[in-house]
Backbone of each chain as ProteinMPNN parsed JSONL, in Angstrom:
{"seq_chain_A": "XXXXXXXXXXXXXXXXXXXXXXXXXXXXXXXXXXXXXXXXXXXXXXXXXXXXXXXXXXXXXXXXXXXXXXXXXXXXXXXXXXXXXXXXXXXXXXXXXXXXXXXXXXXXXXXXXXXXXXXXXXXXXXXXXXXXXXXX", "coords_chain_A": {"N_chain_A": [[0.825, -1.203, 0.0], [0.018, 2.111, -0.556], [2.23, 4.357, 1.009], [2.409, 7.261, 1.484], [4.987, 8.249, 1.679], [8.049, 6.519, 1.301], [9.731, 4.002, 3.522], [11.589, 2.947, 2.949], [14.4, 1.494, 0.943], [13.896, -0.497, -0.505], [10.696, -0.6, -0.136], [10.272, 1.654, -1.749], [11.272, 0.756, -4.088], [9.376, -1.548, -5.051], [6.755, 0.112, -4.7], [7.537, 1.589, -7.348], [7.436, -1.002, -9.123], [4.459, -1.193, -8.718], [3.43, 0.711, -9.564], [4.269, 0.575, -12.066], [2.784, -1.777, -12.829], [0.149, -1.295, -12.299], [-0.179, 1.015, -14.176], [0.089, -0.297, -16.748], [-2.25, -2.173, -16.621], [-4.314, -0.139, -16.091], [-4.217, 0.486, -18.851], [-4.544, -1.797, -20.511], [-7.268, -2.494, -19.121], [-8.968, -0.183, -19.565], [-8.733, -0.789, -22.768], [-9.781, -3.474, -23.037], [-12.351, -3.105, -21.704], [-13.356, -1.045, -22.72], [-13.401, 2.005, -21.912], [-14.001, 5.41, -21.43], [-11.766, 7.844, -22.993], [-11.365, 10.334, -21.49], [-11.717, 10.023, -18.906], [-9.806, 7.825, -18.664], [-7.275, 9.269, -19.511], [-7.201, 11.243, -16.892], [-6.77, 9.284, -14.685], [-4.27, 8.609, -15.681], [-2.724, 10.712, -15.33], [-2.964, 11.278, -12.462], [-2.153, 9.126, -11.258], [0.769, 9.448, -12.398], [0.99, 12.376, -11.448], [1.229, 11.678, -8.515], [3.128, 9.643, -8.125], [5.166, 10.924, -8.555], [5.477, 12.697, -6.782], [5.555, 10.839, -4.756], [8.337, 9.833, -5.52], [9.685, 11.964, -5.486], [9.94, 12.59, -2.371], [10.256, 10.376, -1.234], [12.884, 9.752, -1.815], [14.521, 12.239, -0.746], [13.762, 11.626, 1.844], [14.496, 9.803, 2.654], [17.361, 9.679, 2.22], [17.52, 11.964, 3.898], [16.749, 10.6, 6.247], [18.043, 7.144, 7.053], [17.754, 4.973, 8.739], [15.169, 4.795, 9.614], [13.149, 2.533, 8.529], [13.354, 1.078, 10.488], [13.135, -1.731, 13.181], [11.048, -1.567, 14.584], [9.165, 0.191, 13.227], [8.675, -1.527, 11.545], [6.979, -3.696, 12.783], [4.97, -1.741, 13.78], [3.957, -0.854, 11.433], [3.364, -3.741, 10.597], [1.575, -3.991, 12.364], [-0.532, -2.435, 11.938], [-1.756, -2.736, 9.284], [-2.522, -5.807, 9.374], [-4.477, -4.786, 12.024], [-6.603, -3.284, 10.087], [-6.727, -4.192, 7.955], [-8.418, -6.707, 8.521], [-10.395, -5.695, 9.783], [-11.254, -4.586, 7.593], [-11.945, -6.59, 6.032], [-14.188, -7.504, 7.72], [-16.164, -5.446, 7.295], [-16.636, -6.274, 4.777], [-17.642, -8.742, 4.495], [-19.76, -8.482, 5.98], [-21.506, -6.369, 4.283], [-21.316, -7.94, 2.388], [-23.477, -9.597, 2.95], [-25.711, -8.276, 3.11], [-25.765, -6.557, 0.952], [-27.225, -8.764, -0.738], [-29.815, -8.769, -0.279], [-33.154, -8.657, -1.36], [-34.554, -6.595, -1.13], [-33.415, -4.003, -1.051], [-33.65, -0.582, -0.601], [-31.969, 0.856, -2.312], [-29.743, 1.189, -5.203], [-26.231, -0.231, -5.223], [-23.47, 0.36, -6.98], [-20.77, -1.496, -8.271], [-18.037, -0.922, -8.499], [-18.728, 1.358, -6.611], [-18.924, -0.237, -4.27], [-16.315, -0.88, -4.287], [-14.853, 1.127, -4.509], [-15.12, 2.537, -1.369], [-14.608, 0.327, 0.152], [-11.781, -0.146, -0.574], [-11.353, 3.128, 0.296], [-11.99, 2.929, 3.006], [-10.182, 1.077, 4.192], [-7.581, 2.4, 3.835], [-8.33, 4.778, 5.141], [-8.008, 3.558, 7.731], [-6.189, 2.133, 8.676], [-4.183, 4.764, 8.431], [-5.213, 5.571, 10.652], [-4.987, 3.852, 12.364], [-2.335, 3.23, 12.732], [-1.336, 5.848, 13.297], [-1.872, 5.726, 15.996], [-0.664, 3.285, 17.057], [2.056, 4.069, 16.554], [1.986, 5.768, 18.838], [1.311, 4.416, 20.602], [3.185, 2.425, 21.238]], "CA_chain_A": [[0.0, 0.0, 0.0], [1.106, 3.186, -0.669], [2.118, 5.236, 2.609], [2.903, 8.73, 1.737], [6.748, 7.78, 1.762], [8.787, 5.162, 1.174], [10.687, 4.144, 4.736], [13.097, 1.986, 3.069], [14.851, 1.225, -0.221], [13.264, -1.955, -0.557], [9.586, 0.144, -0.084], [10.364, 2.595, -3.139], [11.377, -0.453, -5.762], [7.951, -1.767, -4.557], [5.989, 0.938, -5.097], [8.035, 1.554, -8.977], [6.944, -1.759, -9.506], [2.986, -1.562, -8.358], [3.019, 2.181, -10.269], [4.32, 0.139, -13.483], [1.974, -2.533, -13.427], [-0.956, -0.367, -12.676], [-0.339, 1.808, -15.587], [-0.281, -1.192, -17.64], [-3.006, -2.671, -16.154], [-5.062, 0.616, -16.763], [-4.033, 0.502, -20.366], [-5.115, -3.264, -20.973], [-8.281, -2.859, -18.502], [-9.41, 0.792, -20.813], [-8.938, -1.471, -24.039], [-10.866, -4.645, -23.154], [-14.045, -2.675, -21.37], [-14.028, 0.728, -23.242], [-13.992, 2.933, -20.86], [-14.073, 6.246, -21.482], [-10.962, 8.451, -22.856], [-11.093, 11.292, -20.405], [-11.518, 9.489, -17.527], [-8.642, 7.209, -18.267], [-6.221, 10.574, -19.241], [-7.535, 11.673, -15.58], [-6.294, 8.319, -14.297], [-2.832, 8.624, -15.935], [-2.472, 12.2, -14.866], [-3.493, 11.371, -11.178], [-0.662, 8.519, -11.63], [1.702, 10.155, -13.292], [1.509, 13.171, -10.284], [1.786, 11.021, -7.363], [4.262, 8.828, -8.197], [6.401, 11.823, -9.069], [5.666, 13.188, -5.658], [6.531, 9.759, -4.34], [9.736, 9.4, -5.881], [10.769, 12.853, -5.292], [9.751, 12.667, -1.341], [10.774, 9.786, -0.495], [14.403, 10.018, -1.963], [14.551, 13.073, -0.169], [13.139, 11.588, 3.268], [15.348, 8.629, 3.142], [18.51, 10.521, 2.43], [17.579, 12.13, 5.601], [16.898, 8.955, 7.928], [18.395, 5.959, 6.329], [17.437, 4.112, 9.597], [13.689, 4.749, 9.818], [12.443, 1.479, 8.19], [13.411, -0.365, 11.849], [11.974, -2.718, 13.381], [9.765, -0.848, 15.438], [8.249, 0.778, 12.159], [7.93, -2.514, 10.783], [6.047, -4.227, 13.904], [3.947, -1.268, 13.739], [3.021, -0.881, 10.331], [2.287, -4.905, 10.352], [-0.138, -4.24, 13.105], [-1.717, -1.635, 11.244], [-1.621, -3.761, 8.333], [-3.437, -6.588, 10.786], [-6.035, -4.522, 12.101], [-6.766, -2.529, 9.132], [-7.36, -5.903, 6.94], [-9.247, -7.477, 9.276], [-11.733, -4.722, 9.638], [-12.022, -4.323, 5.859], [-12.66, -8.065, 5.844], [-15.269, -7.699, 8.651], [-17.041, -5.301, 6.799], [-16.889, -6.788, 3.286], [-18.533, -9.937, 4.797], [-21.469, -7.98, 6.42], [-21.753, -6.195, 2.896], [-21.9, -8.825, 1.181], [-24.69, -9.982, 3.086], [-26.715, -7.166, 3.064], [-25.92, -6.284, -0.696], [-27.76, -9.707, -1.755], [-31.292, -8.544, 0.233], [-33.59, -8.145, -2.418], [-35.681, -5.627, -0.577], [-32.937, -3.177, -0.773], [-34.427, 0.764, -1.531], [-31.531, 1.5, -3.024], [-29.112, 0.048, -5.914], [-25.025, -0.04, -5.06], [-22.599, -0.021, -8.008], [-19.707, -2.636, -8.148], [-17.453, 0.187, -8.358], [-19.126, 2.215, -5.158], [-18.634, -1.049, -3.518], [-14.928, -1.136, -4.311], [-13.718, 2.418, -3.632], [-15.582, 2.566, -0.454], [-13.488, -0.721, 0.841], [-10.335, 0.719, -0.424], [-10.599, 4.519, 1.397], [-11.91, 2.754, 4.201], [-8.885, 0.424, 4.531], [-6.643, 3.736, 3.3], [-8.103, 5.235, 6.687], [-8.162, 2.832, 9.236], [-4.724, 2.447, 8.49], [-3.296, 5.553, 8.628], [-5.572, 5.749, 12.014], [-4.248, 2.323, 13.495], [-0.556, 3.422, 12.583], [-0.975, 6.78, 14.29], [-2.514, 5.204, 17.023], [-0.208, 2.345, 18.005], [2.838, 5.132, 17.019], [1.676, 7.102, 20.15], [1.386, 3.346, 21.97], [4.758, 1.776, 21.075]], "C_chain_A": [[0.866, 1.262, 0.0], [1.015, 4.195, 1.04], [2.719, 6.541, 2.652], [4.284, 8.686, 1.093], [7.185, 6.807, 1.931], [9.823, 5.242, 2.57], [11.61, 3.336, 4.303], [13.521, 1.702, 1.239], [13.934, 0.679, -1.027], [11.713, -1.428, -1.168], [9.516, 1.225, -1.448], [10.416, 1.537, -4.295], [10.018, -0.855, -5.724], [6.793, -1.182, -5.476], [6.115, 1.215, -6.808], [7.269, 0.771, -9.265], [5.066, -1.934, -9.83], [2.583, -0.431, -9.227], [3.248, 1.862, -11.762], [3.005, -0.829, -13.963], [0.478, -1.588, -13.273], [-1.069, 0.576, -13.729], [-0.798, 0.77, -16.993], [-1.476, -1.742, -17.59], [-4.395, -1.584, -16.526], [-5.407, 0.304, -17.942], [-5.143, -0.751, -20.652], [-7.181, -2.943, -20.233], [-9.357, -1.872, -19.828], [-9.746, -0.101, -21.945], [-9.877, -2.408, -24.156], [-12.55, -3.791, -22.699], [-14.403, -1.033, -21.591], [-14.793, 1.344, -22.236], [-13.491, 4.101, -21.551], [-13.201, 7.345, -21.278], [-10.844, 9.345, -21.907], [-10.862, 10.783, -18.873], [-10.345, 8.728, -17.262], [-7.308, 8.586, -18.187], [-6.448, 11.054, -17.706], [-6.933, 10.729, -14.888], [-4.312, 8.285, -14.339], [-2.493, 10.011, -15.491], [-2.257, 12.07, -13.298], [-2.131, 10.374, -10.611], [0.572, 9.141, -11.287], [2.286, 11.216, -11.925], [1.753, 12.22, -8.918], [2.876, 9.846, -7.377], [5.294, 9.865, -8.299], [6.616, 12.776, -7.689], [6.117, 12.123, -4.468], [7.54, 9.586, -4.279], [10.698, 10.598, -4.921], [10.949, 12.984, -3.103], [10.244, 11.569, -0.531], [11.813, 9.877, -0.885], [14.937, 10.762, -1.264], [14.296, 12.513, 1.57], [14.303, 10.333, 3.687], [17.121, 9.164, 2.875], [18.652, 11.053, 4.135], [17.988, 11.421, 6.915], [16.706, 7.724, 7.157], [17.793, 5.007, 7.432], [16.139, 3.838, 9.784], [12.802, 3.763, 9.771], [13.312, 0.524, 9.472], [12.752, -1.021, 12.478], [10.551, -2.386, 14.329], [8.754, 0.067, 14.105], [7.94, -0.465, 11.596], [7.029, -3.251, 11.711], [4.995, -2.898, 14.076], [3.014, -0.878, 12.493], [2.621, -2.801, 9.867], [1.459, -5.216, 10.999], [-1.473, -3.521, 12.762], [-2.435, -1.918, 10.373], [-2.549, -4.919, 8.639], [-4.785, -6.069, 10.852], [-6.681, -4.157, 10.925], [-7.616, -3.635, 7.677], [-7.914, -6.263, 7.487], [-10.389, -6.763, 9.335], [-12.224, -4.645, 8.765], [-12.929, -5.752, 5.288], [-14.35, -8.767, 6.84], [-16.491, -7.179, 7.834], [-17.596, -5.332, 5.0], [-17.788, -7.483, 3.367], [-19.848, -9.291, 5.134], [-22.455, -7.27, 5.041], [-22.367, -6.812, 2.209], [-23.293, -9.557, 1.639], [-25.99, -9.172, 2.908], [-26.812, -6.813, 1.571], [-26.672, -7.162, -1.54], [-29.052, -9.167, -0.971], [-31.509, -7.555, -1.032], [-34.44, -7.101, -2.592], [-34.807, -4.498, -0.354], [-33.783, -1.688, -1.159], [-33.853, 1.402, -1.741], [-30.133, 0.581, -3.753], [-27.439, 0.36, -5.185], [-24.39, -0.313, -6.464], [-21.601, -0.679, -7.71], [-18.644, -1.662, -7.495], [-17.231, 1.14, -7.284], [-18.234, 1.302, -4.388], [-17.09, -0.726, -3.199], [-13.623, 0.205, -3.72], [-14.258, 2.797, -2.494], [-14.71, 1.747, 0.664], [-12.149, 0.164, 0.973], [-10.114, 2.337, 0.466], [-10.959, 4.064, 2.627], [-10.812, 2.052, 4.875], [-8.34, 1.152, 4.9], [-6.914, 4.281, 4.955], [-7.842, 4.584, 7.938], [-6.588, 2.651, 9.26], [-3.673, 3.165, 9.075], [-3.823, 5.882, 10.345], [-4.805, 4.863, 13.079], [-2.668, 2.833, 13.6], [-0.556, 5.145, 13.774], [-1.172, 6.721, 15.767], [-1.371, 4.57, 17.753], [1.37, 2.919, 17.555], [2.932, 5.578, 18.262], [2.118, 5.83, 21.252], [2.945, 2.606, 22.474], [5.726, 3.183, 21.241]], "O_chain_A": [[2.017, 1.419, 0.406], [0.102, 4.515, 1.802], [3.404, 6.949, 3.589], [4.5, 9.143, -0.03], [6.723, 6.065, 2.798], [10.56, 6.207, 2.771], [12.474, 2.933, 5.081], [12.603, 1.796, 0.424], [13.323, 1.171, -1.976], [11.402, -1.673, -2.334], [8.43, 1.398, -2.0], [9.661, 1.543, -5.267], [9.389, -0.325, -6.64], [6.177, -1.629, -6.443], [5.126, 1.116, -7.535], [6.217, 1.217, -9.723], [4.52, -2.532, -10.757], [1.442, -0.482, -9.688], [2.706, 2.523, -12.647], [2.385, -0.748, -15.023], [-0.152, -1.287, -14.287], [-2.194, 0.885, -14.123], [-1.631, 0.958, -17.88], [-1.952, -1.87, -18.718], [-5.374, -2.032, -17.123], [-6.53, -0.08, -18.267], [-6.329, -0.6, -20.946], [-8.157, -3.216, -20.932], [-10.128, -2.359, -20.654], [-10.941, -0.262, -22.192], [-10.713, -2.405, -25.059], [-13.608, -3.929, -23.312], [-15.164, -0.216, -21.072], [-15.956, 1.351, -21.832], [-12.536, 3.908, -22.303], [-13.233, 7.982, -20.226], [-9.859, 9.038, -21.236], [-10.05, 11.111, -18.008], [-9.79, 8.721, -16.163], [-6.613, 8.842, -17.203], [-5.318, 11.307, -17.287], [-6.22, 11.336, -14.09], [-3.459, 8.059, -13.481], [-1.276, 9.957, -15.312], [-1.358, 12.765, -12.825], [-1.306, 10.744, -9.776], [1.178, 9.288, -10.226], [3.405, 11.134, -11.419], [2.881, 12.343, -8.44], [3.278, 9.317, -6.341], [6.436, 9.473, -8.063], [7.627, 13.451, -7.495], [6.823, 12.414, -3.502], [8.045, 9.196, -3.226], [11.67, 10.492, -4.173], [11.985, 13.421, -2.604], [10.603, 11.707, 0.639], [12.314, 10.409, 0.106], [16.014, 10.332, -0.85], [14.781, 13.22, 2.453], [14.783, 10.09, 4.795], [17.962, 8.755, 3.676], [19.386, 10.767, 5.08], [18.769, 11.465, 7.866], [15.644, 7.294, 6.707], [17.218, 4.058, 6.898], [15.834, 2.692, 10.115], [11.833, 3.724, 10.529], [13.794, -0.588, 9.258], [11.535, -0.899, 12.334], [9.466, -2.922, 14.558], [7.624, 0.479, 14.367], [6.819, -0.528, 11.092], [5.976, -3.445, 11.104], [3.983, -3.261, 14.676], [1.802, -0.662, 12.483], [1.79, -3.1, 9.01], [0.67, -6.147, 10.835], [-2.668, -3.695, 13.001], [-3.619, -1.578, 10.356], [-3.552, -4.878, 7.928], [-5.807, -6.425, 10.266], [-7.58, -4.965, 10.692], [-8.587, -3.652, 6.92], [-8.782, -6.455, 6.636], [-11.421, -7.274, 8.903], [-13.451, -4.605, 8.679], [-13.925, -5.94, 4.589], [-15.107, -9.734, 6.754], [-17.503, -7.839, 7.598], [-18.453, -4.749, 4.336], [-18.788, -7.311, 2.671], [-20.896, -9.596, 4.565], [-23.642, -7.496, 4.802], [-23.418, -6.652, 1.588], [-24.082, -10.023, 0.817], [-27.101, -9.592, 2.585], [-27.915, -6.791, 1.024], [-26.924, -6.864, -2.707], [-29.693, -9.388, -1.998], [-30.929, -6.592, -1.535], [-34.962, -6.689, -3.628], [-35.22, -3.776, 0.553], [-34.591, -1.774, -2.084], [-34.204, 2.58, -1.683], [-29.579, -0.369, -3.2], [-27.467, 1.377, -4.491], [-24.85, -1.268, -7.089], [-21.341, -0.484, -6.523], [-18.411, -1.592, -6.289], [-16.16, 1.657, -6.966], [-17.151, 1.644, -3.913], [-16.691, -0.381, -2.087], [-12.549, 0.309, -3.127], [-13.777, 3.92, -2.342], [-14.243, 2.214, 1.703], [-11.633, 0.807, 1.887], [-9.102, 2.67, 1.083], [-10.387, 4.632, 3.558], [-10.496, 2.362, 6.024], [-8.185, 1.194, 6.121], [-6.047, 4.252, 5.829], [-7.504, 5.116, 8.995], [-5.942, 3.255, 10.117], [-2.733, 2.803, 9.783], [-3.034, 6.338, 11.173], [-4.261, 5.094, 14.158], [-2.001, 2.727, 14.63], [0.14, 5.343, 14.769], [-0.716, 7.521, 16.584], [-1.0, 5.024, 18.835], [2.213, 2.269, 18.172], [4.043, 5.772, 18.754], [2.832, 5.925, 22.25], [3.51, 2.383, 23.545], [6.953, 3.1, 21.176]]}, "seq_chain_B": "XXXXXXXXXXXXXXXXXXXXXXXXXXXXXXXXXXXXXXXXXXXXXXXXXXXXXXXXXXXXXXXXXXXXXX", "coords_chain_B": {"N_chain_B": [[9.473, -6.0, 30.447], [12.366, -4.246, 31.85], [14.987, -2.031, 30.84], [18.565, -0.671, 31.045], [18.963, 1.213, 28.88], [18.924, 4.235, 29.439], [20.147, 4.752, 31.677], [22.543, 3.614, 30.501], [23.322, 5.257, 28.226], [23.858, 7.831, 28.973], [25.943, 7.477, 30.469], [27.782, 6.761, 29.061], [27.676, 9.255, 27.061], [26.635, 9.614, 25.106], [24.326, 10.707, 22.671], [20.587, 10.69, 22.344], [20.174, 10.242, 19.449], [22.897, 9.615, 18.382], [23.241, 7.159, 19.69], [21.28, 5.857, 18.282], [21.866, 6.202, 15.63], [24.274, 4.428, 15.77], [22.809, 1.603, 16.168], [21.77, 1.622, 14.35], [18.722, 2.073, 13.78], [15.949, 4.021, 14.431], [15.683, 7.646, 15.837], [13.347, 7.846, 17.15], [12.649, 5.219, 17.936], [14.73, 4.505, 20.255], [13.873, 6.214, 21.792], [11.321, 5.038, 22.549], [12.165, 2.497, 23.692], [13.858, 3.178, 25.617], [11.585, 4.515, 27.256], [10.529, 2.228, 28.129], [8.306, 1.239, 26.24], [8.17, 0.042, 24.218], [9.66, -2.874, 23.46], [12.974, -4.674, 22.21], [14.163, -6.406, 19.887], [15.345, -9.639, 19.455], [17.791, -9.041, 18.088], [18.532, -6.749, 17.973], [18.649, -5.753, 20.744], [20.898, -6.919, 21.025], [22.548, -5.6, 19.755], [22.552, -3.556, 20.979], [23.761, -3.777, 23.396], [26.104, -4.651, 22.576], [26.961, -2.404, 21.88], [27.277, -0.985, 24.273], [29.486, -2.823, 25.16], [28.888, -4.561, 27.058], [27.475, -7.37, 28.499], [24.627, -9.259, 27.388], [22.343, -9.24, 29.557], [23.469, -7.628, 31.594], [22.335, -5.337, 30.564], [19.829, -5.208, 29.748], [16.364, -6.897, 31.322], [13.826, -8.856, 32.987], [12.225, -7.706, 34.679], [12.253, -4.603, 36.865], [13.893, -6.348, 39.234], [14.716, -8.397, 38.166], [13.852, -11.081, 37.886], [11.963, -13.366, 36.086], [9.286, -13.269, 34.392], [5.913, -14.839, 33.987]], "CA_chain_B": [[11.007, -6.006, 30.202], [13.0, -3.128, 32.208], [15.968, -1.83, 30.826], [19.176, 0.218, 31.694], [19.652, 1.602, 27.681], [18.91, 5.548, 29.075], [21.977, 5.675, 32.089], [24.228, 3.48, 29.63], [23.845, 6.005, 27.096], [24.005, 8.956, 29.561], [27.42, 7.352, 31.106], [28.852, 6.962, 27.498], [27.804, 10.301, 26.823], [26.082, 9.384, 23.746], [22.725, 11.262, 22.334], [19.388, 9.635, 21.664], [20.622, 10.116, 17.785], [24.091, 9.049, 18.405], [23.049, 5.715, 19.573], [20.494, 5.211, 16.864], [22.866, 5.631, 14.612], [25.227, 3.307, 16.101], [22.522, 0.418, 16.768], [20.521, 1.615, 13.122], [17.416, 1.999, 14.223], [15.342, 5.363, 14.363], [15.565, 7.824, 17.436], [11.861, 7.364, 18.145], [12.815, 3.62, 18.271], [15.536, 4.71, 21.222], [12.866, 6.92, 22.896], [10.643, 3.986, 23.272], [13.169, 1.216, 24.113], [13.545, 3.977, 27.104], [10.479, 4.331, 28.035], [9.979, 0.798, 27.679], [6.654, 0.834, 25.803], [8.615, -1.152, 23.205], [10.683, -4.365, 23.724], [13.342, -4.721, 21.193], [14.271, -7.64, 19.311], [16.948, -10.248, 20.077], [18.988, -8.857, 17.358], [18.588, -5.246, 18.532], [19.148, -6.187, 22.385], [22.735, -7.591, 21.402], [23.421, -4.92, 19.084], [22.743, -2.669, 21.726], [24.674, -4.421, 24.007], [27.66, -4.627, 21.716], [27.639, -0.785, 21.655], [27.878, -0.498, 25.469], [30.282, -3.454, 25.341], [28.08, -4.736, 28.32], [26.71, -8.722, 28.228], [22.915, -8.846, 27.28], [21.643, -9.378, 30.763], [23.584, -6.161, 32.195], [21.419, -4.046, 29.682], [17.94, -5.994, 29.873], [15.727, -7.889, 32.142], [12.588, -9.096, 32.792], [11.394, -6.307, 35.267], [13.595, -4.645, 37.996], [14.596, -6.967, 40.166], [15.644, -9.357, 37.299], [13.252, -12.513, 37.8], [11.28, -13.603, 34.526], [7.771, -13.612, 34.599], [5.228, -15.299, 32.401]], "C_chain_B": [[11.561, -5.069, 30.698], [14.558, -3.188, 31.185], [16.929, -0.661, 31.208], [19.651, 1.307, 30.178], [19.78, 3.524, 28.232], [20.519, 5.795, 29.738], [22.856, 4.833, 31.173], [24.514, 4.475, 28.994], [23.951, 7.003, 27.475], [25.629, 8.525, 29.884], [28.18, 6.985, 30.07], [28.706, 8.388, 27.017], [27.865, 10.504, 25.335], [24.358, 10.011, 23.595], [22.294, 10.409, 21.776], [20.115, 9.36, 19.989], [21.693, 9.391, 18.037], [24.139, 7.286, 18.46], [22.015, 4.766, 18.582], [21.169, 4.836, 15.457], [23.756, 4.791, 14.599], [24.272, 1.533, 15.822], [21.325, 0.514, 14.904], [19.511, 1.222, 13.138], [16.903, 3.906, 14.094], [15.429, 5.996, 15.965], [14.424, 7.728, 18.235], [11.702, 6.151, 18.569], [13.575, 3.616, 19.695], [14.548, 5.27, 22.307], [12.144, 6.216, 23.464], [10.944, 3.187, 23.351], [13.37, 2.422, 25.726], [13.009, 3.815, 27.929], [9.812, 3.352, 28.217], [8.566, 0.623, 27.497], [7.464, 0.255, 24.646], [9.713, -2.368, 23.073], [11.41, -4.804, 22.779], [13.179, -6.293, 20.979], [15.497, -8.063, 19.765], [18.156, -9.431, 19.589], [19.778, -7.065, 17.704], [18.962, -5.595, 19.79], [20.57, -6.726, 22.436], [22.981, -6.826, 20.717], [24.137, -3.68, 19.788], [24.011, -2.629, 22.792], [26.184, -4.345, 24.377], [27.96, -3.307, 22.058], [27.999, -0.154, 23.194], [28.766, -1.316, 26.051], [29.937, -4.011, 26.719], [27.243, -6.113, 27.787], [25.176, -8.343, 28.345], [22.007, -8.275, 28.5], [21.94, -8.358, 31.729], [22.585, -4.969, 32.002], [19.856, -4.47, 29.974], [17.967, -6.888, 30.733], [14.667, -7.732, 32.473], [11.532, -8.233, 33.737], [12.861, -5.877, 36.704], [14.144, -5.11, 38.868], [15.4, -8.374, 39.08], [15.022, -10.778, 37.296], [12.323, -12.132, 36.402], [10.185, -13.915, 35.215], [7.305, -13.948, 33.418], [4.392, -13.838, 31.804]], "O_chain_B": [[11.431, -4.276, 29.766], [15.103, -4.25, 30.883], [16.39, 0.344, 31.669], [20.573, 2.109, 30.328], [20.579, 4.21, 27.594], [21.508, 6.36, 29.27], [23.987, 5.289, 31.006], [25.683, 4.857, 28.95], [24.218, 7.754, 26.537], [26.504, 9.305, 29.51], [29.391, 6.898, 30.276], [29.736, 8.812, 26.492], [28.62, 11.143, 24.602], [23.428, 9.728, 24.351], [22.809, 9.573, 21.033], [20.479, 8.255, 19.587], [21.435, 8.196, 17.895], [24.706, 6.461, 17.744], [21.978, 3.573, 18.28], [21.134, 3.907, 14.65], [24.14, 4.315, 13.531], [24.85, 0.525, 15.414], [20.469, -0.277, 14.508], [19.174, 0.151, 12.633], [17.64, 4.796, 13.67], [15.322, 5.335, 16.998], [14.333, 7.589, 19.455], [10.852, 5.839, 19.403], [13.148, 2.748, 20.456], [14.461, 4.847, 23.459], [11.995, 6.333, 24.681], [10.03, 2.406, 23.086], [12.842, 2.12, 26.797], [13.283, 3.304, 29.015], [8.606, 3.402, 28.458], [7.781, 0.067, 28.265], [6.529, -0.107, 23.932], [10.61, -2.283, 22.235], [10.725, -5.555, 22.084], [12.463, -7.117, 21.547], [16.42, -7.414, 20.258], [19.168, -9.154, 20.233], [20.889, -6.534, 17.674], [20.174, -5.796, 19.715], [21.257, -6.939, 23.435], [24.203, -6.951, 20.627], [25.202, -3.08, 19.642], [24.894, -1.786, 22.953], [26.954, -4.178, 25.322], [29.071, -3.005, 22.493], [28.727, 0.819, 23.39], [29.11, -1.056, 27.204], [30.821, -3.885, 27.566], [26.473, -6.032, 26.83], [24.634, -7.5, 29.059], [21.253, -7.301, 28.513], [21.121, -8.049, 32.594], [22.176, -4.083, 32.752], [18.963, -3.763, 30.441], [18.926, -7.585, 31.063], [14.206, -6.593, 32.4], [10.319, -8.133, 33.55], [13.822, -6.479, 37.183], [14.979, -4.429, 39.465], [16.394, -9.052, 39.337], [15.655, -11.66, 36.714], [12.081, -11.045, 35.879], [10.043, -14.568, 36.249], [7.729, -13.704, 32.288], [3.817, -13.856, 30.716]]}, "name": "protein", "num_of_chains": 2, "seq": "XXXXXXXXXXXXXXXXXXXXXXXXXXXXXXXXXXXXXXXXXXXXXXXXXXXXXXXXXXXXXXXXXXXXXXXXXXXXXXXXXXXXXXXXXXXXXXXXXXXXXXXXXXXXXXXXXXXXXXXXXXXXXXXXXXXXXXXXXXXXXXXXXXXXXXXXXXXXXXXXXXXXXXXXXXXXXXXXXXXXXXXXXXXXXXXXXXXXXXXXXXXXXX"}
């Protein structure tokens, strides 16, 4: 997941990697289910800037503090990691139960569904990590 | 887990940074190995160790009097 900044070498190649195949992955996804030029240019743009604020921020942050990715950042971002998944998985399951009632009085899109999960992950996250920061 | 990492590194006359950088770790990692709200790792606990040239069990133990509890 992306976290603002890369705390370690290792964490930047990563990210390169997940920012290559998602571009590609755009590309191919656009082609097979015609989606809709503007929105993908909006996609590659949105890309395109945060990876470039990625690169340039974390190079910059890890120059700074080569040490940062220690083990106390990694035992706390895999508990954040932990809770953070587990919650998303709690409320996928309840979702999904509720999304098949046929008496709903109102429709959900696949799509809703999906970026709803993901910023809720995205927050609980950055909540759990600032959280068990303060605790550890 | 108690430990003694703040007077070692006061009676070496080493800063929070100084010893982070020695043991490569972060100084917020030193701050809370301090304040023991965080319990290092084996590999950290002998690196530390190493740097005050002090056997494991001088530096750490299982609360202040030194008996292990479950």
């Amino acid at each position: 997941m992306l976290n603002c900044i890369a705390k370690s070498k290792k964490a930047l190649v990563w990210t390169r990697i997940t920012f290559a195949f998602v571009v590609v992955n755009v590309f191919v996804l656009s082609q097979v289910l015609v989606i809709n030029r503007a929105f993908i240019y909006g996609v590659y743009t949105g890309l395109f800037v945060t990876y470039l604020f990625y690169e340039i921020m974390s190079r910059g942050f890890l120059k700074k503090n080569p040490n940062t990715a220690d083990e106390r950042f990694e035992f706390i971002h895999n508990k954040a990691m932990a809770y953070s998944g587990n919650s998303i998985i709690l409320l996928l399951a309840f979702a999904t139960i509720v999304l098949r009632a046929e008496n709903l009085p109102f429709t959900v899109a696949a799509h809703s569904v999906t970026f709803v999960a993901m910023n809720v992950f995205v927050i609980l996250y950055v909540i759990t990590f600032a959280w068990l920061w303060k605790r550890y | 887990m108690h430990n003694k990492i703040r007077e070692l590194r006061q009676a070496n006359g080493l800063t929070q940074e100084e010893l982070a950088s020695r043991v490569c770790v972060s100084r917020q990692t030193i701050i809370s190995l301090e304040t023991g709200r965080y319990d290092p790792s084996i590999h950290l606990a002998f690196r530390i160790a190493q740097t005050f040239q002090k056997p494991i069990e001088e530096v750490f133990s299982f609360d202040k009097d030194g008996a292990p509890q479950c």
